[in-house]
N, CA, C and O atoms as a GROMACS GRO file, in nm:
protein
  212
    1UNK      N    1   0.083  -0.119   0.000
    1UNK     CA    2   0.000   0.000   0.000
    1UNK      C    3   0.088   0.125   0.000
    1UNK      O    4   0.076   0.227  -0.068
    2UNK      N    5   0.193   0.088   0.108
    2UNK     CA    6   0.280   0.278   0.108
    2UNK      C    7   0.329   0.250  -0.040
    2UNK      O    8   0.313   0.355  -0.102
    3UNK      N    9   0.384   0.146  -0.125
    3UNK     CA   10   0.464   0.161  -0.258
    3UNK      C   11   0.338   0.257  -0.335
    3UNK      O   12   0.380   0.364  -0.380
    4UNK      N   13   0.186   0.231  -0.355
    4UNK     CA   14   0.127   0.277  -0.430
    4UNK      C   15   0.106   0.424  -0.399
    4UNK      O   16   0.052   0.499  -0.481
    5UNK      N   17   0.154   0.470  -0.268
    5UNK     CA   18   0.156   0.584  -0.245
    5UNK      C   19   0.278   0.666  -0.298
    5UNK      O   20   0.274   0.783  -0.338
    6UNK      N   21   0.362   0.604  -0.292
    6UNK     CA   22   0.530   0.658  -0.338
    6UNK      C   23   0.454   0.665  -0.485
    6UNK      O   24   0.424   0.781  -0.512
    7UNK      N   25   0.426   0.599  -0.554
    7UNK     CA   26   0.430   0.590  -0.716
    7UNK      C   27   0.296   0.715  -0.753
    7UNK      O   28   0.277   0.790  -0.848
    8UNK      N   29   0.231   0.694  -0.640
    8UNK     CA   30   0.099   0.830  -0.702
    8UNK      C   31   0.138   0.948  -0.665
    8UNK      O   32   0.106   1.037  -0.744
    9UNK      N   33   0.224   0.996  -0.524
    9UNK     CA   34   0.299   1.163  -0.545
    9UNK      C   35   0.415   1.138  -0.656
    9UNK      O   36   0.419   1.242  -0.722
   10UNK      N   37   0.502   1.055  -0.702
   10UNK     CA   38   0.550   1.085  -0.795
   10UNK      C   39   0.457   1.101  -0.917
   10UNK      O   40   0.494   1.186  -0.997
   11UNK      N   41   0.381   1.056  -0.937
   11UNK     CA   42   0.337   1.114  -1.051
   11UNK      C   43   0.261   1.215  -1.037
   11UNK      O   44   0.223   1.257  -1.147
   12UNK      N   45   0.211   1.289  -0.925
   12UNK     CA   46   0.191   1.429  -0.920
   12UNK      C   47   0.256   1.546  -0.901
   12UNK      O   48   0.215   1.661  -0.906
   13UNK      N   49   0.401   1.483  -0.869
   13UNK     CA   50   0.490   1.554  -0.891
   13UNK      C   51   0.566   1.602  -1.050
   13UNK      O   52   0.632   1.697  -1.091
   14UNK      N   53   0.512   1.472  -1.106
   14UNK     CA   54   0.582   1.499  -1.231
   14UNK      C   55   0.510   1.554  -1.324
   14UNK      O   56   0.556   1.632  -1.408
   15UNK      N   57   0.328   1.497  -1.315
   15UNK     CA   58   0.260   1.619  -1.360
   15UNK      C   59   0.224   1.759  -1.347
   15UNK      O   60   0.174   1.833  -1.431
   16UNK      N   61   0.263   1.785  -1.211
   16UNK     CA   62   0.265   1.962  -1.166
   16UNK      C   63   0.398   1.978  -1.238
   16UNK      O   64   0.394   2.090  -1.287
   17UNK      N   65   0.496   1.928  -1.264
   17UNK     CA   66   0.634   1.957  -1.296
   17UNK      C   67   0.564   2.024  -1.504
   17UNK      O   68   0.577   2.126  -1.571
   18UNK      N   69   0.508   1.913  -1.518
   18UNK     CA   70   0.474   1.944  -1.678
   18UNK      C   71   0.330   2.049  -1.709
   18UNK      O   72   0.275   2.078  -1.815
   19UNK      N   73   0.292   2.096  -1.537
   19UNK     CA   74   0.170   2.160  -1.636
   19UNK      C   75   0.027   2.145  -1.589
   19UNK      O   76  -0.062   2.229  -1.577
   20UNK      N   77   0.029   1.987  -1.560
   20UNK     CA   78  -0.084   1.943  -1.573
   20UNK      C   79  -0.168   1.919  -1.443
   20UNK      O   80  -0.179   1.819  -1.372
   21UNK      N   81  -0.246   2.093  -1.431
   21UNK     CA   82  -0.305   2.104  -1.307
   21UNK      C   83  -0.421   1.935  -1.210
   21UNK      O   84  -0.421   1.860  -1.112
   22UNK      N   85  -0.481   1.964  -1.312
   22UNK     CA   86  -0.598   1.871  -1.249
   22UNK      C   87  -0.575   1.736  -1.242
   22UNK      O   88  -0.617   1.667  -1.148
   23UNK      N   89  -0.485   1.673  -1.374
   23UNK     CA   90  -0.369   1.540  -1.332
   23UNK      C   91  -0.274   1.486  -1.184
   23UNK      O   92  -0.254   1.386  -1.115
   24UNK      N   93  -0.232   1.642  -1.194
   24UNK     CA   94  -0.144   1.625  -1.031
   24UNK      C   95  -0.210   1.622  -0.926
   24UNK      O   96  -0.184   1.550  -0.830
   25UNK      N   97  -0.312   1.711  -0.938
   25UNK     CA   98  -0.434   1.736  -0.776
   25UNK      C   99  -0.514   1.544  -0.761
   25UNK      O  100  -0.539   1.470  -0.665
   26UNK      N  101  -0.525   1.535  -0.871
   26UNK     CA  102  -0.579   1.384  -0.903
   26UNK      C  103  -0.504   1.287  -0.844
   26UNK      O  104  -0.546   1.220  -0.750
   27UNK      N  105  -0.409   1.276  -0.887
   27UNK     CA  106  -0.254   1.173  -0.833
   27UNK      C  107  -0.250   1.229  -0.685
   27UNK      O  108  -0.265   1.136  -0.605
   28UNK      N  109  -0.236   1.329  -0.636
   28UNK     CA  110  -0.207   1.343  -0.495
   28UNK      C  111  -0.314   1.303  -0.421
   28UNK      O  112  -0.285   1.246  -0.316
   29UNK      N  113  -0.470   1.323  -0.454
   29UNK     CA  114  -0.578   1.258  -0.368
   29UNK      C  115  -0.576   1.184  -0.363
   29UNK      O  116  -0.636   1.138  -0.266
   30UNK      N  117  -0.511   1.087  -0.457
   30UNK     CA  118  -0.511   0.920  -0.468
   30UNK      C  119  -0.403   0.910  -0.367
   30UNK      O  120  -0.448   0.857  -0.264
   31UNK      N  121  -0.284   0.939  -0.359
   31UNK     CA  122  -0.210   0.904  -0.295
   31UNK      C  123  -0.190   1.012  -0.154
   31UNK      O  124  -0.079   1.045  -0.113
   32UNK      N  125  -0.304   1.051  -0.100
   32UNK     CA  126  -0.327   1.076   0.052
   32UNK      C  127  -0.422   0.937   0.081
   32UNK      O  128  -0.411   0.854   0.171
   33UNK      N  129  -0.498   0.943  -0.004
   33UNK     CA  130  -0.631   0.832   0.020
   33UNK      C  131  -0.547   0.712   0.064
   33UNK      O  132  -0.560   0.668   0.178
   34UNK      N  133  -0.488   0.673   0.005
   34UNK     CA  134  -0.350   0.539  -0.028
   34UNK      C  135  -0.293   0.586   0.158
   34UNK      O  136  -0.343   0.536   0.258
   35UNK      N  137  -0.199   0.675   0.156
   35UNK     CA  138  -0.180   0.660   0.275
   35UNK      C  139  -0.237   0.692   0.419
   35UNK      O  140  -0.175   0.726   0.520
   36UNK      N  141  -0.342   0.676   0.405
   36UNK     CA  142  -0.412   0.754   0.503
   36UNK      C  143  -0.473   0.597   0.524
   36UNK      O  144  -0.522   0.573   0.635
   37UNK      N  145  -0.472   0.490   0.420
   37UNK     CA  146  -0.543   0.362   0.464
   37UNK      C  147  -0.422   0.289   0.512
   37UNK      O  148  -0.443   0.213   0.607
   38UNK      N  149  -0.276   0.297   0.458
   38UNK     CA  150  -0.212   0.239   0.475
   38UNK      C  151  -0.139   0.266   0.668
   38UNK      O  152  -0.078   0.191   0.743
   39UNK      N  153  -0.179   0.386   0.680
   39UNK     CA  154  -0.153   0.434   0.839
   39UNK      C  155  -0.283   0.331   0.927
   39UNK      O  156  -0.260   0.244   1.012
   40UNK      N  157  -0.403   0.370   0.879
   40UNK     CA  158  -0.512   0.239   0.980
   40UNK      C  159  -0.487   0.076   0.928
   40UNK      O  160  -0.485  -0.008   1.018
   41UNK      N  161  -0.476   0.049   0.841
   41UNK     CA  162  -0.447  -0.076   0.854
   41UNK      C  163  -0.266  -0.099   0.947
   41UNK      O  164  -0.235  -0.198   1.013
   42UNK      N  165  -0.175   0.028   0.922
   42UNK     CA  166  -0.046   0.014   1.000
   42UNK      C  167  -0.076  -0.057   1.168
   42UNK      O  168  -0.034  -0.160   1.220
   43UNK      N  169  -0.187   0.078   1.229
   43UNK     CA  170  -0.202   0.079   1.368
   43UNK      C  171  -0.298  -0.005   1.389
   43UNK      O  172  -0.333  -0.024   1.505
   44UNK      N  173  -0.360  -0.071   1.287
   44UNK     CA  174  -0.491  -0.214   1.347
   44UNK      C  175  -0.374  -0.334   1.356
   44UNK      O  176  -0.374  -0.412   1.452
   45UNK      N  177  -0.294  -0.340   1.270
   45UNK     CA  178  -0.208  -0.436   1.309
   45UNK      C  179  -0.097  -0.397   1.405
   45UNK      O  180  -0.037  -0.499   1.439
   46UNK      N  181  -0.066  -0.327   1.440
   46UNK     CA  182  -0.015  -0.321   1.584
   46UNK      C  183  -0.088  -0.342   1.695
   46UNK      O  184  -0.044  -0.423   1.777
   47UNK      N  185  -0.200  -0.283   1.718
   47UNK     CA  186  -0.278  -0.322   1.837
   47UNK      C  187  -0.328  -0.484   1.806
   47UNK      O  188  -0.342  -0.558   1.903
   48UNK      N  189  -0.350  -0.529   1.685
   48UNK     CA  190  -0.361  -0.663   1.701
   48UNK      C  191  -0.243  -0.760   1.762
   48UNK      O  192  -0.267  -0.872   1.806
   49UNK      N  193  -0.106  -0.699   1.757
   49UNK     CA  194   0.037  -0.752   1.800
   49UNK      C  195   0.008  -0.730   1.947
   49UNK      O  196  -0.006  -0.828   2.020
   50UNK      N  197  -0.001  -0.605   1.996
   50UNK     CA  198   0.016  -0.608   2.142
   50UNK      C  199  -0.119  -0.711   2.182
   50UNK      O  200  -0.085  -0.820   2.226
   51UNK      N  201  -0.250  -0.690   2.172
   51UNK     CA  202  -0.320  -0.780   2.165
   51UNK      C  203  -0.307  -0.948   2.195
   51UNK      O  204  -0.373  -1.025   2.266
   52UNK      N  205  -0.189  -0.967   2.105
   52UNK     CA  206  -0.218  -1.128   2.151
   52UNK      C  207  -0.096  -1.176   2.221
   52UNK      O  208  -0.056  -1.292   2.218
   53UNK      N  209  -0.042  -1.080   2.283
   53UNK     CA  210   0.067  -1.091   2.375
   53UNK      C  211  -0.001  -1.174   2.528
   53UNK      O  212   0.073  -1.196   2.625
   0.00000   0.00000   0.00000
């Protein structure tokens, strides 16, 4: 999940780099969305670790 986040700000980086307003704003929502799931699934599996201690 974080890789698909690395690969969607780069490509909104590289489309703000060329221009392309509504491409980049596009790519970056995708890749907050991306990490913003990849942080709750991070901390559900930690509390599932301490959990079965």
């Amino acid at each position: 999940m974080l890789r698909w986040t690395i690969i969607f700000i780069i490509i909104a980086f590289i489309a703000g780099a060329l221009g392309f307003g509504g491409i980049a704003g596009g790519a970056a929502d995708i890749a907050k969305i991306c990490f913003y799931i990849f942080i709750v699934l991070f901390v559900l599996s930690l509390l599932k670790s301490v959990t079965k201690k």
